[in-house]
Structure formats: C-alpha cells, structure tokens
N, C-alpha and C positions, 0 to 999 in steps of 0.2 A: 504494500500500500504506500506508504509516505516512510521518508526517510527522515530520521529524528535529527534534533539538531545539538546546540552548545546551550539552548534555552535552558534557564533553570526554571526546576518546578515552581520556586517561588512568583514567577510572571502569571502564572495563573488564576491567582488571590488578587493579585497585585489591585487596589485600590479595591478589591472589596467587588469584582466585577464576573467571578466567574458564576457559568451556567454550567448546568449538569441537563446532559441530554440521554434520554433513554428511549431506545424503538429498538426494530425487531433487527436483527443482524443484516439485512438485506438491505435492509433502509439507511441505514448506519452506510454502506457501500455510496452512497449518493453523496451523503454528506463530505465523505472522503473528498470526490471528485469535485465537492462545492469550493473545500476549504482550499485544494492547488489552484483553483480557477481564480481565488480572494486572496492568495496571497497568505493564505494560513499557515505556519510552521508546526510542528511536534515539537513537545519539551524534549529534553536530557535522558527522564527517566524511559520514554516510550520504545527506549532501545531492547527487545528481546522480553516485551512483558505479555500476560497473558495475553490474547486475544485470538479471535473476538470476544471481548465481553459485555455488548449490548448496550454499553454506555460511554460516553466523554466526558470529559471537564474541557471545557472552552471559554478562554477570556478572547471575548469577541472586540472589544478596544486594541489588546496589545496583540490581538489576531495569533493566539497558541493556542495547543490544545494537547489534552495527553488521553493518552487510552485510560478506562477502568480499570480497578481492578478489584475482583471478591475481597469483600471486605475491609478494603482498605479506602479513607476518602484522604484525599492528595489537597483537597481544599472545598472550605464552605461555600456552598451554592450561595446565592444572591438572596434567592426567592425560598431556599430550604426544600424546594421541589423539584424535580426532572421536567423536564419537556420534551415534548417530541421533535423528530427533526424536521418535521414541518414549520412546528410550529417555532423552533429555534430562526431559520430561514426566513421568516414573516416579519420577527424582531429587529434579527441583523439586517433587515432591507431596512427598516423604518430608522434604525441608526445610521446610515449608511446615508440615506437623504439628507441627515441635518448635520451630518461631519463636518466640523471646522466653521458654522454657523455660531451666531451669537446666541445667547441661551435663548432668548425669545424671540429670535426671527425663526419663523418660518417655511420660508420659498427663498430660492434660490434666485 
C-alpha cells in the first residue's frame, strides 16, 4: 500500500486534530488511494505493523496517518468516535475549501 515515512507518531495528536476512521477493509482500500492523490504521508510506526486492521488514525491538517492496531490507541480521536471513510472524505473536503481562509470568510 503506502510507504511509511521519518513522521513521528507524535504528528498525529498534534494540536488535538486527529480522527479515527473505521469501515470494512475494502473501503479502507479507497481511502489508501484518496490519501496518495492528497498528499497524505504514513507515520514512523506504520512500518511492518498489523494490517489490515479496519481502522486509521489520521491528522487531516498535518495530512499523516498511521494504520491501527488491536488494542493499542496511538492517539485521542477529536470527537472520541470513529467515522467512516465516507464520511471522513465529506469533512476533509469541507476543510479543504476554507484552507488558508480567514476564520470567518467564507468563499473564496
């Protein structure tokens, strides 16, 4: 899938921003192909770890993400709940519109 990089796990948390995505392993395949299309990197750890395991952690600001793993959390969700990768993709577009925008402008 994706070759893991020098990122450290700590980019993940970083500012309090990551999301946890969970869907069925198939779906997760898409997501893969979203994140090289975005510019997404793999942390550190994602080198030779379980997988598939049906879920990510993804700081969509500093664009990393690292595979799951059973039982272990690498960092606090945002929202304390998973999301699917649908509905991860619906978010990262609506941030993706107002990047680099002032807090309350709205259009470009």
């Amino acid at each position: 899938m994706s070759t893991s990089s020098d990122i450290p796990m700590s980019e993940l948390s970083d500012n309090g921003s990551c999301i946890l995505i969970y869907d069925e392993i198939e779906t997760l395949d898409y997501v893969y192909k979203f994140f090289r299309e975005n510019g997404f990197r793999a942390t550190e750890h994602s080198r030779g770890i379980f997988f598939p395991s049906g879920y990510l952690y993804v700081n969509p600001f500093k664009k990393v993400y690292a595979f799951g793993m059973p039982g272990i959390c690498f960092a606090r969700s945002f929202y304390e709940h998973a999301i699917t990768v649908n509905e991860f993709i619906i978010i990262y577009n609506i941030y993706e519109k107002y990047r680099g925008l002032p807090l309350l402008e709205m259009s470009r």
